[in-house]
C-alpha positions in Angstrom: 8.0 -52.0 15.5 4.0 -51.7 14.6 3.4 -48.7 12.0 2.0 -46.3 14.9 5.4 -46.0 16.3 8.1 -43.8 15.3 11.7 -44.7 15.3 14.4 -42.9 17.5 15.6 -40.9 14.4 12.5 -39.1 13.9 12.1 -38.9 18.0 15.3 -37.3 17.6 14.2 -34.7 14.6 10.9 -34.1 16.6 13.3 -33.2 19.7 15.9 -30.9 17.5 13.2 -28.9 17.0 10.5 -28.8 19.7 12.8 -28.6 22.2 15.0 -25.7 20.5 18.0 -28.0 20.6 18.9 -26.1 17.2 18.3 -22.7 16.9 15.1 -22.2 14.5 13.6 -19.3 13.1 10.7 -18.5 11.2 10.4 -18.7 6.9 8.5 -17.8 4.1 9.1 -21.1 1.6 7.0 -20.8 -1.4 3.3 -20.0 -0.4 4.5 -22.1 3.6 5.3 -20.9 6.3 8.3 -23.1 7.7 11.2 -23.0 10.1 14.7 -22.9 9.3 18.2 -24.1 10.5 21.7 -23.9 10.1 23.5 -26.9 8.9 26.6 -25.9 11.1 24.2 -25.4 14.4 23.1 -28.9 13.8 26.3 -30.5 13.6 28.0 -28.3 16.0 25.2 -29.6 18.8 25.4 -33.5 17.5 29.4 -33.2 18.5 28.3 -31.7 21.7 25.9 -34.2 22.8 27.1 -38.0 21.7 23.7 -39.5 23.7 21.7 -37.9 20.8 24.0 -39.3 18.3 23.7 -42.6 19.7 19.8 -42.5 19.8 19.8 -42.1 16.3 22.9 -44.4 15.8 23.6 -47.2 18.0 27.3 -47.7 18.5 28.9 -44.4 17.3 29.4 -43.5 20.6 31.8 -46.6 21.5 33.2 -46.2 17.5 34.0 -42.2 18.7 35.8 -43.7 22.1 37.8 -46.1 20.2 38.8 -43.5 18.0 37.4 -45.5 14.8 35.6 -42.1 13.4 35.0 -38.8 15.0 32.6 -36.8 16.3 32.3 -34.3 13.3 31.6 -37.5 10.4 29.2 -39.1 13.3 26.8 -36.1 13.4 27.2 -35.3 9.5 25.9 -39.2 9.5 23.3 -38.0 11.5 22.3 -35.3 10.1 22.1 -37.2 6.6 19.9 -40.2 8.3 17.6 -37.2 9.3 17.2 -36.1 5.6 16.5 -39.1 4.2 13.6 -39.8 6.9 12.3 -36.8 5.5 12.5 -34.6 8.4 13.5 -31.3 6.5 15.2 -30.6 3.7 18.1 -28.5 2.4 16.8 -24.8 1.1 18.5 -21.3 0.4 18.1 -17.9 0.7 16.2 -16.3 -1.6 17.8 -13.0 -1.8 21.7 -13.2 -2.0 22.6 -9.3 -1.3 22.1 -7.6 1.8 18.7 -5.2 2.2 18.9 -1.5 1.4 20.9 -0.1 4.2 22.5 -3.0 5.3 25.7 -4.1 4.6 25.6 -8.0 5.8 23.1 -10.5 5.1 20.8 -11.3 8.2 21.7 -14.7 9.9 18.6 -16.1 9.2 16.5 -15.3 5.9 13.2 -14.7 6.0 12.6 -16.4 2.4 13.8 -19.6 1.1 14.0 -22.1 -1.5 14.1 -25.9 -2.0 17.6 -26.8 -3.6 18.0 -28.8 -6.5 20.8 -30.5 -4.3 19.7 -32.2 -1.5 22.9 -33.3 -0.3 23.9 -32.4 3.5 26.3 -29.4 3.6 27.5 -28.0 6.6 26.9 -24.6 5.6 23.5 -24.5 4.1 20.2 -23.8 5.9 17.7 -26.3 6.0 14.0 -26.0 6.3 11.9 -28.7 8.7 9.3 -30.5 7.1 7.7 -31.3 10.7 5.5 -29.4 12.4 5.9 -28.1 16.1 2.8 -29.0 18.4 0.0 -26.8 19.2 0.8 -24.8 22.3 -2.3 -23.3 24.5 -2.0 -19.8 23.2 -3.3 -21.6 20.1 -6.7 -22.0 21.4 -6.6 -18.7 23.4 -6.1 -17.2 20.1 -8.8 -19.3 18.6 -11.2 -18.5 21.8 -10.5 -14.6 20.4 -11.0 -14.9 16.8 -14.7 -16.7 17.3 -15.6 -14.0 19.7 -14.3 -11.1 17.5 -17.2 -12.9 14.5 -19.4 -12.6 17.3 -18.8 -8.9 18.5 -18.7 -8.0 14.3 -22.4 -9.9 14.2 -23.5 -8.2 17.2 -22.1 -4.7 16.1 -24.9 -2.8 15.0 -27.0 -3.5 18.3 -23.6 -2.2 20.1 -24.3 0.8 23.2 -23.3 3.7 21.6 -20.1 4.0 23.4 -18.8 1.2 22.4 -19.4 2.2 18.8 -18.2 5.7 19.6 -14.6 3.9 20.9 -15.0 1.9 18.0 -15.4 4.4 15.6 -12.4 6.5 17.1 -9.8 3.5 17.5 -10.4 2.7 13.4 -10.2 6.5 12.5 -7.3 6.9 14.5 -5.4 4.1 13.0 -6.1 5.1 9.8 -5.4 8.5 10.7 -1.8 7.1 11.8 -1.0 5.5 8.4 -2.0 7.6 6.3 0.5 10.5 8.1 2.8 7.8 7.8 2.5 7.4 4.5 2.8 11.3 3.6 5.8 12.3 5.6 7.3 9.5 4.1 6.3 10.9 0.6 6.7 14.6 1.5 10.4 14.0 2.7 11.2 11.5 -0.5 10.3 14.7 -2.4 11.7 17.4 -0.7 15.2 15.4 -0.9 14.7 14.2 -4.1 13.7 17.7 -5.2 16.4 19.7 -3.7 19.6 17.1 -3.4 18.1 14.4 -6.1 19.1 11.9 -3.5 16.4 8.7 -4.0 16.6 8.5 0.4 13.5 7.3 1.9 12.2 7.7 5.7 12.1 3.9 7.2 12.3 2.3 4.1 11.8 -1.4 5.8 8.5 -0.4 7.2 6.7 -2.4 4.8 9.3 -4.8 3.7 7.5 -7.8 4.0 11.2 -9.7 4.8 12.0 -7.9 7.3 11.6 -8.9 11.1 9.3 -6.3 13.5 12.0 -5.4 15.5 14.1 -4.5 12.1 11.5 -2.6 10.6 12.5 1.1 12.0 16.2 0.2 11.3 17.6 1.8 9.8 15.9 5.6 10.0 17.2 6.7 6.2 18.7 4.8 3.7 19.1 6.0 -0.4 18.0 3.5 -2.7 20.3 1.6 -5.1 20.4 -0.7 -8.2 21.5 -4.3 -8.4 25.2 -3.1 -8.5 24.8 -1.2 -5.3 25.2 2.3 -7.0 23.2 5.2 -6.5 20.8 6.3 -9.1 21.6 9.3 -11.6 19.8 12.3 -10.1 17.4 14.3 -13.0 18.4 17.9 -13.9 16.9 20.1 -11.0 15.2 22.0 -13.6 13.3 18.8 -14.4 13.0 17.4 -10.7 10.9 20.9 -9.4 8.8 20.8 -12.9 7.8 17.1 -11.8 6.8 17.6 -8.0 5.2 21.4 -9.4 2.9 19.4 -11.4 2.0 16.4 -9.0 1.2 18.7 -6.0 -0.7 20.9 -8.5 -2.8 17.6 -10.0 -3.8 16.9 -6.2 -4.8 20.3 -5.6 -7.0 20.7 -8.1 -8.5 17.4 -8.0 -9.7 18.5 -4.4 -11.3 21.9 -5.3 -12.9 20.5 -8.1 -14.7 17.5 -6.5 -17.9 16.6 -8.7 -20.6 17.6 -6.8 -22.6 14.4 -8.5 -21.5 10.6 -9.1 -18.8 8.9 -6.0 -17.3 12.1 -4.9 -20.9 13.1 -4.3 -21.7 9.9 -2.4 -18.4 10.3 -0.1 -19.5 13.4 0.9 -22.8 12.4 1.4 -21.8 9.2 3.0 -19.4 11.4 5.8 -22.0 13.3 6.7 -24.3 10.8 7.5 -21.7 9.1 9.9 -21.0 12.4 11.5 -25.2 13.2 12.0 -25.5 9.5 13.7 -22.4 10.4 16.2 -24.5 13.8 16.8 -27.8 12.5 17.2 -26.9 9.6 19.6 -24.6 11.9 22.0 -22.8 15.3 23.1 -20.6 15.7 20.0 -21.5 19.1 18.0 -20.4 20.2 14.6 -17.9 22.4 14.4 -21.0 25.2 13.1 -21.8 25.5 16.5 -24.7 24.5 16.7 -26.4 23.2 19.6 -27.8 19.3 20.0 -30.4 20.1 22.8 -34.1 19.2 22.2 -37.1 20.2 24.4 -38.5 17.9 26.5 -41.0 15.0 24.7 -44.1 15.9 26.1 -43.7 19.3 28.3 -45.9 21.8 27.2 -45.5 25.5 28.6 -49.0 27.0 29.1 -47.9 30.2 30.9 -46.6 31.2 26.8 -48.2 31.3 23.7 -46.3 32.3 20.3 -48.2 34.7 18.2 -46.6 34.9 14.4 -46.1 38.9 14.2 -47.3 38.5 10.4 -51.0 37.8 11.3 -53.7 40.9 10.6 -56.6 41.8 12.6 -59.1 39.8 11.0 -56.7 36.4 12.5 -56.5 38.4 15.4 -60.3 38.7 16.2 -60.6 34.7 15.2 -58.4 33.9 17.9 -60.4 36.2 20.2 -63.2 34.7 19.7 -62.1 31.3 19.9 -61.1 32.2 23.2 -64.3 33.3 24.3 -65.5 29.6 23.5 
């Protein structure tokens, strides 16, 4: 066999995973992003399907019809050849209790761990060391990402609409996050206040370990310490004193904004944004107003302003220029 081929074993592997043969999720392994399995998925498809047991080992599937061995020591064979070809590797969950909320551990975790012990056990997970090949979304998305540099170079010279929709989509989002952020935060308070319950409002919405379609389960949950009890609640006297004097810190930090240094330069830097959107369209402050120019170049000759603070002596000037 010349040192470009690859033997069935890793063929095998290669299959497991491209192929979803084994159920594989996405990981978080260190500072890697892997995939994981379950050592009893593995196993259970190996017993299931004796042709891939034979690819990787020739004979076990007469040795399984002649009842030398069975099934379940063939595939744990297998499944040991795989790891010492180097084709993943035996990790474990890095957090051992189940989220706040929760009462079971998810199936798969979302961060693991290389074990010490890198023997095959049947009920460990087990991270793949291979890599799945490239699919065409892959260059779409790379297609996108160079012409997303290109529309951020080309920005500036943008129509204004664009930069109006633009302008809008970011402020919006922002908009969005930030509410998010403060209902979560007013109603963390106002329990905490009142009950001195430590409950927050989707508290896996920026759990990092959490799949997106977990993140608005569940709605509430109260936070709790490593033995899964409930934090003491502070004297009420104590919690009202506390969220008195943090809604009274903002408050005044608003109304007393310097008028000189950064708060100055926000202010200043608002504005400007606001006189570009005015200038280059329809929009109006909310002074009311009005954005409309006269005509470059028109020039009414049926009307002449006269300033109602000029005396006679301007008076006869213009009179006489007149006459010229």
């Amino acid at each position: 066999m010349s040192g470009g081929e690859k033997d069935a074993a890793t063929l095998l592997g290669e299959d497991l995973l491209c192929k979803n043969w084994v159920e594989s999720r996405p990981a978080i392994m260190g500072r890697e992003r892997v995939e994981i399995f379950r050592g009893v998925d593995l196993v259970t498809y190996l017993k299931r399907n004796e042709d891939a047991m034979e690819r990787a080992l020739p004979g076990s599937k007469k040795k399984i019809e002649k009842g030398y061995t069975n099934a379940g020591e063939v595939a744990k064979d297998v499944a040991k050849l795989l790891m010492k070809k180097d084709l993943f590797c035996r990790s474990e969950r890095m957090f051992k209790k189940p989220k706040l909320g929760r009462k079971k551990l998810t199936k798969f975790p979302r961060k693991v761990f290389v074990c010490e012990d890198q023997h095959f056990i049947e009920g460990s997970y087990y991270s793949w060391k291979i890599q799945r090949p490239p699919t065409p979304w892959v260059k779409v998305a790379s297609y996108i990402a160079v012409l997303l540099v290109f529309g951020c170079t080309l920005f500036p010279l943008a129509p204004y609409k664009v930069k109006l929709g633009v302008f809008y989509t970011s402020l919006t989002s922002l908009i969005t996050i930030l509410g998010i952020v403060g209902v979560r935060l007013l109603v963390y308070a106002t329990i905490w206040t009142f009950a001195g319950k430590y409950v927050w409002l989707l508290p896996n919405l920026f759990a990092d370990n959490v799949p997106l379609n977990e993140i608005f389960s569940p709605m509430f949950a109260e936070e709790q310490n490593k033995h899964g009890k409930q934090y003491p609640a502070p004297p009420l006297r104590n919690r009202v004193i506390a969220v008195a004097a943090i809604f009274f810190s903002i408050f005044a930090a608003y109304r007393n904004t310097p008028e000189k240094g950064y708060g100055a330069k926000i202010r200043s830097t608002t504005d400007d944004m606001f006189d570009f959107l005015v200038s280059h369209g329809t929009l109006q402050r909310l002074t009311g107003e009005s954005n409309k120019e006269d005509p470059i170049g028109e020039v009414n000759v049926n009307e002449t302003e006269v300033d109602d603070n000029l005396d006679d002596d301007d008076l006869d000037d213009l009179d006489d220029f007149d006459e010229l």
